[in-house]
C-alpha positions in Angstrom: 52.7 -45.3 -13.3 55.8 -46.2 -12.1 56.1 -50.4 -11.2 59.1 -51.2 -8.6 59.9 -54.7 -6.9 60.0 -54.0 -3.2 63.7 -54.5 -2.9 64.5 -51.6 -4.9 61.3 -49.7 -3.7 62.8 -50.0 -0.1 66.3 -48.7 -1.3 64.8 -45.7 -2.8 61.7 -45.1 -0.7 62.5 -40.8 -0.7 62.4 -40.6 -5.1 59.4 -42.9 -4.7 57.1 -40.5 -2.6 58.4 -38.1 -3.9 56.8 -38.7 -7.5 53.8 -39.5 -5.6 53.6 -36.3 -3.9 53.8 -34.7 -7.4 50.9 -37.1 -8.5 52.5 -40.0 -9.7 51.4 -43.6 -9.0 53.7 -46.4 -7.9 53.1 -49.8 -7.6 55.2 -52.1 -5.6 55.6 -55.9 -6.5 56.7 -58.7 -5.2 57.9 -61.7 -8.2 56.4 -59.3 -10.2 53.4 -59.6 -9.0 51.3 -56.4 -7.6 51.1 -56.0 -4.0 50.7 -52.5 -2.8 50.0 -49.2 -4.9 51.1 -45.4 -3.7 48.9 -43.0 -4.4 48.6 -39.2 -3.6 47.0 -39.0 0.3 43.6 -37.5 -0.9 41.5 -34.8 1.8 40.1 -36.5 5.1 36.6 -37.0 5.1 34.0 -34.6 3.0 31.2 -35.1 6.3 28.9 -32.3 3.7 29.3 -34.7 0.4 28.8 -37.7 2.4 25.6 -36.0 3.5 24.4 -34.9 -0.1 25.3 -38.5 -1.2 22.7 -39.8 1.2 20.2 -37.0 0.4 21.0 -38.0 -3.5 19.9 -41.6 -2.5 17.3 -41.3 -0.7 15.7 -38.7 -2.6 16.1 -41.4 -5.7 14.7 -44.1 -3.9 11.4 -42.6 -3.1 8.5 -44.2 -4.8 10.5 -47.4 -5.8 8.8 -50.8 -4.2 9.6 -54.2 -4.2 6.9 -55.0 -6.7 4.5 -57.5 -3.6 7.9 -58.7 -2.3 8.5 -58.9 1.3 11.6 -57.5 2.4 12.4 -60.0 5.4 11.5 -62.6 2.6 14.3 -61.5 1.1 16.4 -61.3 3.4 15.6 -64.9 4.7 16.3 -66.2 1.3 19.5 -64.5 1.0 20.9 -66.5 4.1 20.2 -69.7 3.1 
């Protein structure tokens, strides 16, 4: 993982994604603190693993109660 301030990151923005393209990580700072991180651009949207995700959830979920808790109880509670 490459660190950079943003001065020199804006001077040499072509090496940069470059190193990212080829799977490196950079993170820019600012006073050397962190404040943006390249990474590789990953695929778009899996639509068929978000789908098995929620299958996978909901398929775990089945036969688990609250134990006699009332949902909107819950809920209630949780906004005060």
């Amino acid at each position: 993982m490459t660190r950079i301030g943003v001065f020199e990151a804006k001077n040499k923005l072509t090496a940069l994604l470059d190193e990212v393209e080829r799977g490196g990580e950079v993170v820019i700072t600012r006073r050397a603190k962190p404040v943006a991180r390249m990474v590789p651009a990953g695929p778009g949207f899996d639509r068929e693993r978000a789908r098995r995700a929620a299958s996978g959830l909901r398929q775990a979920s089945r036969g688990v109660t609250l134990g006699g808790l009332n949902l909107k109880e819950l809920v209630s509670e949780g906004r005060r």
